[in-house]
C-alpha positions in Angstrom: -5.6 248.8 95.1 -8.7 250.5 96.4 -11.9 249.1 94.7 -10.2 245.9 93.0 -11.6 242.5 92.7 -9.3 239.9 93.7 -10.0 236.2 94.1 -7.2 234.1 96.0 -7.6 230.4 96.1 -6.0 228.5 99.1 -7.5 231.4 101.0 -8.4 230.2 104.2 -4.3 228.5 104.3 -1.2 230.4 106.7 -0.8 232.7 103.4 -3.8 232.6 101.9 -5.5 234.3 104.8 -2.8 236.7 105.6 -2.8 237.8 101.4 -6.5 238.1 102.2 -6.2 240.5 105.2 -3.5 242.7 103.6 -6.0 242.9 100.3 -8.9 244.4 102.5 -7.0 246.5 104.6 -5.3 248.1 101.3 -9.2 248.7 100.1 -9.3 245.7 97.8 -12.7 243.4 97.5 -12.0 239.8 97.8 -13.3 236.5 97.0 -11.5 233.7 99.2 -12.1 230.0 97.6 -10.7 227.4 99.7 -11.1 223.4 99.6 -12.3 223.7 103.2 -15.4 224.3 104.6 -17.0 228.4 105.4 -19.9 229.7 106.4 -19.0 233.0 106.8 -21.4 235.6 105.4 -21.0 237.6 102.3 -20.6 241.5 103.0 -19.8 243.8 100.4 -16.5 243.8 100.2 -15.7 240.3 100.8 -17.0 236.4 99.9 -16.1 233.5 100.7 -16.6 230.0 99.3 -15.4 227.2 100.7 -15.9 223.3 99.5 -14.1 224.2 96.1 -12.8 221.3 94.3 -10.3 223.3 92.1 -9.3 220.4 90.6 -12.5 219.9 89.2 -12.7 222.8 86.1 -16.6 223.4 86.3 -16.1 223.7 90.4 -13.2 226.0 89.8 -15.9 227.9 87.1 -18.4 228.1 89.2 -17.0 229.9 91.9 -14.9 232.0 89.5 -18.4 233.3 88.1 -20.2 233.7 91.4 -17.4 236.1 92.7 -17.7 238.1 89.7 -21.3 238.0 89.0 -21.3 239.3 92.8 -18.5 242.0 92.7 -19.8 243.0 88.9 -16.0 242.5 87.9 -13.2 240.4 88.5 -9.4 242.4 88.3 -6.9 239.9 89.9 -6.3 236.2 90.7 -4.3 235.0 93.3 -3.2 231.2 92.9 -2.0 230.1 96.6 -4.0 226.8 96.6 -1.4 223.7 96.3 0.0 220.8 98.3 3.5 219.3 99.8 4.6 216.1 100.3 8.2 214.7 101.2 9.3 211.2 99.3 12.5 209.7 97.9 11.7 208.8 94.0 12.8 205.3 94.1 10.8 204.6 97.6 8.1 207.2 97.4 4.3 206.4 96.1 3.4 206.9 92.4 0.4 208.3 93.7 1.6 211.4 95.3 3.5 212.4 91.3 0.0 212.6 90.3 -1.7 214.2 93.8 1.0 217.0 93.5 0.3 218.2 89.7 -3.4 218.3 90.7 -2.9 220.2 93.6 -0.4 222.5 92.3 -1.0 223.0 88.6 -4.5 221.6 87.5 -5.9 223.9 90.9 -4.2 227.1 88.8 -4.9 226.1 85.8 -8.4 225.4 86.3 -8.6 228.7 88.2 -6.7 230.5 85.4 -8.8 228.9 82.6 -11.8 230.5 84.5 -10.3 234.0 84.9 -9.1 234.8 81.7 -12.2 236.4 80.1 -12.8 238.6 82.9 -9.2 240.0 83.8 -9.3 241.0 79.3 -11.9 243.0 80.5 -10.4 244.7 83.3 -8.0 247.3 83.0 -5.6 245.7 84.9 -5.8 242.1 84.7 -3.2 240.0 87.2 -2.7 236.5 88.1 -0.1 235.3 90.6 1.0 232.3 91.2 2.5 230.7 94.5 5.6 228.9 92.9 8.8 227.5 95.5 12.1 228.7 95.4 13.0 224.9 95.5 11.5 223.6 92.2 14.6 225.7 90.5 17.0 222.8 91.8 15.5 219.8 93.7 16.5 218.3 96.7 16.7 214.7 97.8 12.6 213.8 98.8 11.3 216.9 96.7 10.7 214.9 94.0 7.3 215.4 93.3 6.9 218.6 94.9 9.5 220.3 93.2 8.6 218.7 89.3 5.0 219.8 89.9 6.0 223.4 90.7 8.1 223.0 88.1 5.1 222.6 86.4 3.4 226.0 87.5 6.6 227.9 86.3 5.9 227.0 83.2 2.2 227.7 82.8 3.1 231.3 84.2 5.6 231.7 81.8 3.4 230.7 79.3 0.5 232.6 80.6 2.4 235.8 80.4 3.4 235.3 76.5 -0.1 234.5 75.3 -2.1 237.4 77.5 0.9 239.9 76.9 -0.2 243.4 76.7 -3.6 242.3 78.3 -3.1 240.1 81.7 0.2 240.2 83.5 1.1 236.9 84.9 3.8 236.6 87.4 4.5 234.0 90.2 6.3 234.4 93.7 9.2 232.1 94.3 9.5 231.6 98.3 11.9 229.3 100.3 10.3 228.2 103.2 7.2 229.9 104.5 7.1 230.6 108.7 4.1 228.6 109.4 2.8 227.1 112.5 2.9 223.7 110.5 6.5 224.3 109.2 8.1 224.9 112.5 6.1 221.9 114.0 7.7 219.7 111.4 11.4 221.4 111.8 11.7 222.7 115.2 15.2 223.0 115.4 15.3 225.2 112.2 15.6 229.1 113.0 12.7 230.5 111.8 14.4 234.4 111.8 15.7 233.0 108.3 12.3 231.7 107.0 9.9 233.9 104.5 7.2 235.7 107.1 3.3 235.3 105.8 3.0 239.7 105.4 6.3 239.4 103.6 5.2 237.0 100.9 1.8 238.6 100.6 3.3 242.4 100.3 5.2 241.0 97.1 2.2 239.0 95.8 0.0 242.5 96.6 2.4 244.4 94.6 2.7 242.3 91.6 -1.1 242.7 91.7 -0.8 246.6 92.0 -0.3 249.2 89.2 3.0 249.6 90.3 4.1 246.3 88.7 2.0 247.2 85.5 5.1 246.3 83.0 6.0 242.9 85.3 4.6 239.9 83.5 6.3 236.3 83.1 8.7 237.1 85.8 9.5 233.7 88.7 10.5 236.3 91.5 12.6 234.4 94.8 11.4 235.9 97.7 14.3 233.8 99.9 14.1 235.2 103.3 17.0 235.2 105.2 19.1 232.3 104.3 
């Protein structure tokens, strides 16, 4: 991985910064683009910009650009930008159908839209996506959540058929991730059975690698424990 370009999205989030950590320390340059504010420095092997509204397409192009107008190049994208919210379909607002697609597929989409001509030019163009383990069969209250990641299945899948042979597009299927907000909103769970930050990010790291070169279109569980 030493010497790739990698932008991850949702980059300053529980995973986001952990995927970034695991990148750098493997000898990979990153670009971390998060909603929330940064004014950390650029160096040269990282940037970060933060403000992004990747729901806007010419936001998510700008930054896109800058990071590889920077690095010179642009090899993988990292999709972990996205949303969660708990409501009953007959009780729950129609608002939150609509805030979940934007968070979880326009904020890839718009990402991926802005990616594409730079990972054809790479030797080794990635994207992977952050999907849940749960949008394969939905619970009571993951309504929205669940359709909307749904939704990003499908554009991976997708993705992967129109880009075959020149991007490989994969997403990462975890159950519940072991983050401090997680076990603050189910305490009594046991968290030994929940998906660990450096677990996730070692599979999204090697579905970026050249290991996983003939991988594309593949929704991979990454189910902890349970």
């Amino acid at each position: 991985m030493h010497g790739k370009v990698i932008v991850v999205t949702g980059a300053l989030g529980a995973l986001g910064s952990v995927v970034v950590d695991q990148a750098l320390a493997r000898g990979a340059r990153v670009a971390s683009v998060d909603h929330a504010p940064t004014q950390v420095p650029a160096t040269s092997n990282q940037l970060e910009f933060g403000g992004v509204d990747l729901t806007d397409a010419a936001a998510a192009k700008k930054a896109i650009d800058a990071a590889a107008s920077h690095f010179g190049q642009l090899d993988a994208l990292i999709n972990i930008a996205g949303g969660f919210s708990f409501e009953t379909v007959a009780e729950g607002d129609p608002k939150t159908w609509q805030r979940m697609y934007a968070l979880n597929v326009t904020t890839a989409l718009n990402a991926s839209r802005a990616a594409i001509p730079y990972l054809t030019a790479s030797d080794a163009g990635r994207i992977v996506n952050v999907g849940a383990l749960g949008a394969l069969q939905a619970g009571a209250g993951m309504g929205p959540y669940a359709a909307s990641k749904a939704g990003l299945h499908r554009l991976t899948e997708a993705l992967a058929a129109e880009y075959k042979g020149r991007i490989t597009v994969n997403a990462v299927l975890p159950s519940i991730i072991d983050t401090s907000a997680n076990r603050a909103s189910m305490p009594k769970a046991d968290f030994t059975k929940w998906v660990a930050p450096k677990e996730l990010a070692d599979v999204i790291l090697f579905l970026v690698s050249d290991a996983a070169s003939a991988v594309t279109g593949a929704l991979l569980p990454v189910s902890g424990r349970v």
